[in-house]
N, C-alpha and C positions, 0 to 999 in steps of 0.2 A: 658330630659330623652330619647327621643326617636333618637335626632340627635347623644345622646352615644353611644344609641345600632345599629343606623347604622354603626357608626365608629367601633365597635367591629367588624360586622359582615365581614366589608371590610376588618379589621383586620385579620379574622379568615380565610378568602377566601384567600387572601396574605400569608396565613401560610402552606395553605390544597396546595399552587401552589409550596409553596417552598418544602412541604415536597414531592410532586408529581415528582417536577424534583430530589430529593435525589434518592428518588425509582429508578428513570429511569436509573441513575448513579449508584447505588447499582447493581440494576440486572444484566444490561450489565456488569458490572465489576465481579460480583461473576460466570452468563456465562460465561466471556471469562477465568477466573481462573481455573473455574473448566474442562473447555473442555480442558486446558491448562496441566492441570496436569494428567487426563486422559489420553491425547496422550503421555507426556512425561512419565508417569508412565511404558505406552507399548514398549514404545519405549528404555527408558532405559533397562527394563527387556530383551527384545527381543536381543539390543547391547550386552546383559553381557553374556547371555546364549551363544549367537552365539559367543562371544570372548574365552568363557571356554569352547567351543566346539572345537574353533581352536586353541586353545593353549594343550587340550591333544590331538589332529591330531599332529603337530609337533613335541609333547615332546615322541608319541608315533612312530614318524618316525625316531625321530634321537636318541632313544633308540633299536630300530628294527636294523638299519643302525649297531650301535656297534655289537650286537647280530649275525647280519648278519656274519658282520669281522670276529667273531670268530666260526662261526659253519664253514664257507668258511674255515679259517686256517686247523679245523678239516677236513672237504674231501681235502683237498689237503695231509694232511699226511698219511690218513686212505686207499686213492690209488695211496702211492708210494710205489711201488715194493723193495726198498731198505728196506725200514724200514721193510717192512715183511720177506727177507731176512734175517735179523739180529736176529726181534723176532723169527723166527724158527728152525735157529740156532745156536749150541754151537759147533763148531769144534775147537779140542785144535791145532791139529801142521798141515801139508802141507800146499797145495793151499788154501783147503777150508779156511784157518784160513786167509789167506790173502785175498781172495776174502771178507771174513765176516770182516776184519778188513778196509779193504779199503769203503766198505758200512758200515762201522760204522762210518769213520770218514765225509763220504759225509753225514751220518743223523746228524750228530751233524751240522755241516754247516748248513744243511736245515733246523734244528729248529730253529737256531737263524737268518736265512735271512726269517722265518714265521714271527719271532715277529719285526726284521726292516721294513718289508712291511709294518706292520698297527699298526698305532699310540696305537689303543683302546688292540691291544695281549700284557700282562708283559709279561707273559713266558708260554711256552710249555714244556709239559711234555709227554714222551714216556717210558713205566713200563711194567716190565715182573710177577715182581715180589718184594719182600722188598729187594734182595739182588743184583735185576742188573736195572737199569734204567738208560735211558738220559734225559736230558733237557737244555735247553737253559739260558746263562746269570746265575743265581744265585744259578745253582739246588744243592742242598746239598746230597750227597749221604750218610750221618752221618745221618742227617734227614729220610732216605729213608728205613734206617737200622731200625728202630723205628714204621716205616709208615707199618703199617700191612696192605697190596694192597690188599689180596684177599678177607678182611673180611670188607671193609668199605662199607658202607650202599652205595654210588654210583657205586660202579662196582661188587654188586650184582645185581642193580636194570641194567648196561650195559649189562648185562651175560643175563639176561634178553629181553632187547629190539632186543639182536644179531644185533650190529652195531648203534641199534637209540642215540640218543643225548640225555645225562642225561645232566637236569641241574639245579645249584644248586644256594644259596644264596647265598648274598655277606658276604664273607670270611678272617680271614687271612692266607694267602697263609704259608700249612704245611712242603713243601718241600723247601723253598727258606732258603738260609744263610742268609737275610737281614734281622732275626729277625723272633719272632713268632706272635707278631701283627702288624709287622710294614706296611708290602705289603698287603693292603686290594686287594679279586680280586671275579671275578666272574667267578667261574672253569664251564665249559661243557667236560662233559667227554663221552667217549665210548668203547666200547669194539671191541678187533682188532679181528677176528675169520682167520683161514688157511681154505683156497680155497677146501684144498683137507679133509682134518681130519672134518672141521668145528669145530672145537676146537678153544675156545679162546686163544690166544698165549700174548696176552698182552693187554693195556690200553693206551689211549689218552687220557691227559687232558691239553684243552687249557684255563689258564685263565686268563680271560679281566679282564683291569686296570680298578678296584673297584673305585679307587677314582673320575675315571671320569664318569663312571654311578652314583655313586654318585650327584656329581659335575651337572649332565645333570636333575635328578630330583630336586635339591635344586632351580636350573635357572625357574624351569616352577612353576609360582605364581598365586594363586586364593586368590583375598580379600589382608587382611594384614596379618591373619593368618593361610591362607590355604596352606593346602600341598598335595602332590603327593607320591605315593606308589606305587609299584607291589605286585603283589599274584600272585598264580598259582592258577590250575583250583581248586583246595581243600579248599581256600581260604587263604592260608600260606604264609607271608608277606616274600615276596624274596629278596628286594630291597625297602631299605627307609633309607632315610635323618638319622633317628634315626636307628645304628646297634642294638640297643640294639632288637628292636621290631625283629630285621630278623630272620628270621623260625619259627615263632608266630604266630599263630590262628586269625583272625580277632574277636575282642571281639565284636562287635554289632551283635545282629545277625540280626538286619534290614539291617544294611549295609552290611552282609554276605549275605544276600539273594537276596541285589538288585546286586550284584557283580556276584552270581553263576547261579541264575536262571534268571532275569531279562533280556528279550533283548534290551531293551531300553539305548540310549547310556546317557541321563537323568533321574535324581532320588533325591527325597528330603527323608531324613530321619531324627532321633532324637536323639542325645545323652546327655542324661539326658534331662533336660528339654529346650537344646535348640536345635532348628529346623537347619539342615543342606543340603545345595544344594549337590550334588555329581555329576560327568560327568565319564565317563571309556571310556576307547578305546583297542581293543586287540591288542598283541606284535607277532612278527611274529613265534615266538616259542611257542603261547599257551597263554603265560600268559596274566595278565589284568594290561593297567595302571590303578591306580581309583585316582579321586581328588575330594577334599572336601573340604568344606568352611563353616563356619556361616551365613546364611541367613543374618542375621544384617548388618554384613558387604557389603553386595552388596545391602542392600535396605536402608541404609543407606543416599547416597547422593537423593536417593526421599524421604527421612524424611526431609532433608534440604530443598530439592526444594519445599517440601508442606509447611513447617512451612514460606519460605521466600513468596509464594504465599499470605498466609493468611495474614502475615504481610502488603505487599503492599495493598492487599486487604483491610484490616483495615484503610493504609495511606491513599487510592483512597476515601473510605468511609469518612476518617475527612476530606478529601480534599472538597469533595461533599457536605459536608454540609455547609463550610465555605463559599465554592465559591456561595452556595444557599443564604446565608445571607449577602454576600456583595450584588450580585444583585438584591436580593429583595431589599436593602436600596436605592440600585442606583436608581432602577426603583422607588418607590415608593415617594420617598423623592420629586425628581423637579415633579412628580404627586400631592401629598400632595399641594405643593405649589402652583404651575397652580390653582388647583381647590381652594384653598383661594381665590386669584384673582381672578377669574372667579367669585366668590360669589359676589365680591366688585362690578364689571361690571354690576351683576343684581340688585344690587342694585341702580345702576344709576350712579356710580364714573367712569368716563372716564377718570383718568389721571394714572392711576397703571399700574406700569410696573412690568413684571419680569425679576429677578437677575441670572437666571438658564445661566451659560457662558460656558458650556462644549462642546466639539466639535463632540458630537452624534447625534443623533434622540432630544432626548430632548433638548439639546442644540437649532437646527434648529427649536425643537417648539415654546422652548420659543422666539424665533426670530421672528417667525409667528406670534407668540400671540402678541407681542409688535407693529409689524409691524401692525396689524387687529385694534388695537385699534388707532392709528394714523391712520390708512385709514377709520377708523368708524368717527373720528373725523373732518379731513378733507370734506368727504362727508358728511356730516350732514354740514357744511357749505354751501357746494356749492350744495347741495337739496336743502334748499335757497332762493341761490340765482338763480338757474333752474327752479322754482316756477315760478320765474318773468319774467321771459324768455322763457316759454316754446313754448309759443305763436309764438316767431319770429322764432321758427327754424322746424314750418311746409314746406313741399316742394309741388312748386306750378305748378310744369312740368309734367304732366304725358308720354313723351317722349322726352324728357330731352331739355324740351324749355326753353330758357332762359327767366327768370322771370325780367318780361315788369319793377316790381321797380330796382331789380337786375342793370338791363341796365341801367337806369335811374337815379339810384346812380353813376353807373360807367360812366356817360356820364356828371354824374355834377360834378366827383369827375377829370377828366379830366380838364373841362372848369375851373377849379381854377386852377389847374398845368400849362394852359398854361395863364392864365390872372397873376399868378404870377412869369413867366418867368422860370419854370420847365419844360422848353420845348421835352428835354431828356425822364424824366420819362412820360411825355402828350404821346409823339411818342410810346414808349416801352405800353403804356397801349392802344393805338388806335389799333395798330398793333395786341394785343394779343386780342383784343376782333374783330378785323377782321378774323381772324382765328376760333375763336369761333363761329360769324355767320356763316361764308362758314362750319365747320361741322356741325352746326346745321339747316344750312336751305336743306341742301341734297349735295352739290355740290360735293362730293364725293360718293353719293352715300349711302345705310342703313349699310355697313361693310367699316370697316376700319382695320388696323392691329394693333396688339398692340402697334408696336413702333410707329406710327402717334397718337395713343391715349395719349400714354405717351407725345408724344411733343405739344398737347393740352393741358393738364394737365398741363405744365412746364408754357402757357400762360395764363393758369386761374388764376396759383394763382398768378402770377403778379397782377392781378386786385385786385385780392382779397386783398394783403398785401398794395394792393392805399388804398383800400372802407376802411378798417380796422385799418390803419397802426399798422400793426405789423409783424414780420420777420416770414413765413414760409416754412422754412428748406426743403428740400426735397431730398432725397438720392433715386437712382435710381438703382438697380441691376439687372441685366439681361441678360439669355441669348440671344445671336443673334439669331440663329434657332428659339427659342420661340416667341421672338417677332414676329416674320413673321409671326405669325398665324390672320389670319383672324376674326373679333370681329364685332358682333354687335356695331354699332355706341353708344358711349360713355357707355360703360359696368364698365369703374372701374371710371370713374368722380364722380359718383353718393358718393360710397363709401368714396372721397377725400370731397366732399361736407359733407358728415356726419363727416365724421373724423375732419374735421375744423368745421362747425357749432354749431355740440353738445359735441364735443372735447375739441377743443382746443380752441376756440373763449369765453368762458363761462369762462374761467380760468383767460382769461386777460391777459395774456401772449405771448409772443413769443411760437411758434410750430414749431414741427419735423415732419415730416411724411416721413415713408420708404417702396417704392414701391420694391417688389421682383417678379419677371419675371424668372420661372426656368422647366425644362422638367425635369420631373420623370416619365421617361418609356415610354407609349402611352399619359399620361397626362401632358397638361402646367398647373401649378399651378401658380396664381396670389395672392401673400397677400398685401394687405395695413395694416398699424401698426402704429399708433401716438401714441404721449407723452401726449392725453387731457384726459379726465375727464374720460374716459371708460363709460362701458353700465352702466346706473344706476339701481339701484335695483327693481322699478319698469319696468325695461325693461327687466330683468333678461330670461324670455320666450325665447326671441330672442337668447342665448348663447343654449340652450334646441335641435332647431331645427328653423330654418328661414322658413322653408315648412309650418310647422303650424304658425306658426306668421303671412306670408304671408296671410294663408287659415282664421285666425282668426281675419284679418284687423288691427292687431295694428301695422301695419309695416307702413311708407311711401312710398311717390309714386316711390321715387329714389330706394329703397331697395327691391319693387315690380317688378319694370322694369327689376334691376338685375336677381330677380328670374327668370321670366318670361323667357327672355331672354338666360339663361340660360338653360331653360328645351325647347324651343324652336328648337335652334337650335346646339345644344348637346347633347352626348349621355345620358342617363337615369340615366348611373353610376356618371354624375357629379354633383355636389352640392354646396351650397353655406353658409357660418359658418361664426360666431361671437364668438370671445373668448375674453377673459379679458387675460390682459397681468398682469403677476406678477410684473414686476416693474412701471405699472399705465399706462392707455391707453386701446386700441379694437385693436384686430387683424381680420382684416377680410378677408375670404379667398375663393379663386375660382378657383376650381378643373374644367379641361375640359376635357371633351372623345370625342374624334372623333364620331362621327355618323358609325354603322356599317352597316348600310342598303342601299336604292337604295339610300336611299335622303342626304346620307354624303358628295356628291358635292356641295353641297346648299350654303354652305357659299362661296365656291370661287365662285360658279359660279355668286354669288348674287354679290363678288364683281368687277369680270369682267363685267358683265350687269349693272352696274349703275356707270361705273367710265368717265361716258360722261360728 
């Protein structure tokens, strides 16, 4: 009962992790959604306005521009000397009739080269009265006879301004022959007055081709259903898409008020119950463009961009959850299973392996754990057989004297080599333990360099592989410069002696050992590495720190001397380490600093003073 409710609670803690990283993935994704739709929210808005700001700027220039054309046409006729010549007056016979007849036919040329100049003039008109007028192109004088001039609502309101610019809606043109709705246009009229009487003598009226004012509001688009209009300052629809509305009242009267009092060139109003943007721009004659739109329609594509947020949002959230319960199974499952095994191991089964083959973190565990149980296995043999051995592999030099049995093996392990005519291998084993005496009794001197130590080394274990017979391997790497350094007499022997004695010799085996000789920066570092038995577990202290191992006497005299040795005559910062090598064996290693004080000649000079 009680191992259920741990398993639930592991359960419940594996649940409260996966629902923890959901969260983590929820927030940052609804943050970044929402900060996301904020900025695009302003950002669209801020685009639309400034786009319907500059679209009635242009619609309201290249409406100005026409408007222009034709008040322009009006002063050019209004101070030509001929035409007021004409309208003043009526001489039937002499000169004057010819003077007046010759300036009649120059005004009729000059109206019709007014409306060739500019695309936006149909036709000009110059009026005395219903019964005498000119015009340009179409003018019907049949129509003119009908046209009562003195009494229409614009050139009273000209008699009026004396000379200003009346101007009116778009119309169809009442003087032309082409029909009486056919020529839509936009008439500016005014009144001609005499210099001398100030009496009005006649009427100007130019008017611009309707269908292309037209034509210029239909082009300028707000939304899918918005549109563009003029009014005058009254609020009187002058010009729109739809004739029907022209000289009509504006019926909102919000949007009549943001039109006449309003100075802001933006305005949101209501007709009926739905909410409308509006923008204006004034026309150079007075009037107002206005454009309007439905709100809906310009907030439109950020109801899309918000609905397609929350969507993803929602996706990112199933995604989060999914991807939380495949990895919680990942993880937990080759966990689960590790720890089955591991149960079976306390219980005392040493032969269980685990199946876990995936090429992750777990995967490499399970590889470890398999591997740990085979190296548990292993050394639980050879403890052992080290048991029974422990004895022979005390060291008997406290300054690296060669041990009198040592000699004495390899002095009777000789005398057979050469009584059985192995006289080759007798010479090569005389020779390298010559060698060994001359360093070990001084004759170089207490320092030697590392590369004379290394070539010691290469003649010990010649002996050794006689005393023993068995092949031990030795790879030497190093650099040149580093070897030259100067060493305590026999500093890494000691190390090759452990590395074979409680190494490799205990296994029964052929051994490897790899010396590395290399400078990193101010430091030569020295490792030895063999393929024997590594530190055993009761030595484990030693991998910890060799200072204290030293300080606490379970070290030998070879790995004592090293230390020693080492804090001797090097600097402070060097040290001396034991590690286990992952694929079986001790590495062990020896960091050197230069001395930085008076006494950092000590070693050369030690070894020029004893190399007699």
């Amino acid at each position: 009962m009680l191992e259920k409710y741990r398993i639930t609670k592991r359960m419940t803690f594996t649940t409260r992790m996966i629902f923890a990283f959901v969260i983590v993935i929820l927030i940052s994704t609804l943050f970044t959604s929402f900060s996301f739709y904020i900025v695009s929210n302003a950002t669209v808005k801020r685009n639309v306005r400034d786009a319907s700001i500059q679209i009635a700027k242009q619609g309201a220039d290249s409406l100005s521009f026409i408007l222009n054309a034709g008040s322009d046409v009006s002063d050019m006729i209004y101070i030509d000397p001929r035409i007021r010549h004409v309208l003043s007056n009526s001489p039937t016979s002499g000169t004057d009739l010819l003077e007046w007849r010759s300036n009649e036919d120059e005004m009729k040329s000059f109206l019709n080269n007014a409306v060739y100049s500019s695309s936006f003039v149909s036709i000009v008109y110059v009026l005395k009265d219903s019964a005498t007028g000119w015009g340009s192109g179409t003018f019907s004088r049949i129509k003119l006879s009908r046209y009562d001039v003195e009494n229409q609502p614009w050139t009273a309101e000209a008699r009026k301004l004396e000379g200003g610019l009346v101007w009116g809606g778009i119309q169809a043109d009442q003087l032309s022959s082409a029909g009486d709705t056919t020529q839509m246009v936009l008439p500016i009229g005014r009144a001609i007055k005499d210099y001398v009487s100030n009496e009005t003598i006649g009427y100007i009226l130019v008017n611009l081709n309707g269908r292309k004012v037209i034509d210029t509001i239909e082009e300028m688009k707000l939304g899918e259903t918005g549109s563009f209009l003029v009014v005058d300052g009254e609020g009187r629809i002058m010009i729109a898409a739809d004739t029907d509305q022209i000289g009509k009242p504006v019926d909102n009267p919000e949007l009549l008020s943001h039109i006449t009092e309003d100075p802001y060139v933006e305005f949101e109003f209501r007709q009926g119950d739905i909410p409308y943007y509006g923008v204006k721009q004034a026309l150079s004659n007075g009037w107002m463009l206005v454009g309007t739109v439905p709100v809906h329609e310009i907030t439109d594509k950020l109801g899309a961009l918000h609905r397609n947020i929350l969507f993803s949002f929602g996706a990112f959230t199933l995604l989060g959850i999914v991807m939380g319960l495949i990895i919680a199974n990942r993880v937990t499952r080759p966990i689960k299973q590790l720890t089955r095994q591991m149960k079976r191991v306390q219980k005392g089964d040493l032969t269980v392996q685990t199946d876990v083959r995936t090429s992750d973190e777990f995967g490499l565990l399970s590889h470890q754990f398999n591997k740990m149980i085979t190296d548990i296995n292993r050394l639980m043999e050879q403890v052992t057989e080290e048991q029974k051995r422990k004895q022979e592999a005390e060291l008997r030099a406290v300054i690296h004297r060669i041990n009198p049995h040592f000699l004495f093996n390899t002095l009777g392990t000789i005398r057979w080599l050469i009584k059985y005519g192995q006289s080759e291998r007798a010479y090569e084993g005389i020779s390298a333990l010559t060698r060994l005496l001359e360093a070990n009794m001084g004759r170089k001197g207490n320092f030697v360099t590392i590369a004379e130590e290394l070539d010691i080394i290469e003649k010990y274990l010649v002996i050794l592989e006689m005393r023993y017979n068995k092949r031990f391997k030795l790879i030497v790497r190093k650099d040149d410069d580093a070897a030259e350094l100067p060493v305590p007499r026999m500093l890494i022997q000691p190390l090759v002696e452990n590395a074979i004695f409680h190494g490799i010799v205990p296994k029964n085996t052929d051994g490897e050992i790899e010396i590395e000789v290399r400078q990193e920066g101010e430091a030569t570092v020295i490792t030895v590495a063999d393929d024997g038995l590594g530190i055993l577990p009761h030595k484990s202290e030693l991998t910890k720190s060799v200072e204290e191992a030293v300080r606490g006497g379970v070290t030998g005299i070879g790995l004592q001397h090293v230390y020693e040795s080492v804090r001797l005559y090097f600097d402070r910062a060097s040290e001396v380490a034991l590690h286990r090598r992952e694929e079986g064996g001790t590495l062990a290693k020896i960091v050197l600093y230069p001395q930085k004080n008076a006494a950092a000649g000590k070693v050369s000079d030690n070894v020029a003073g004893n190399d007699c």
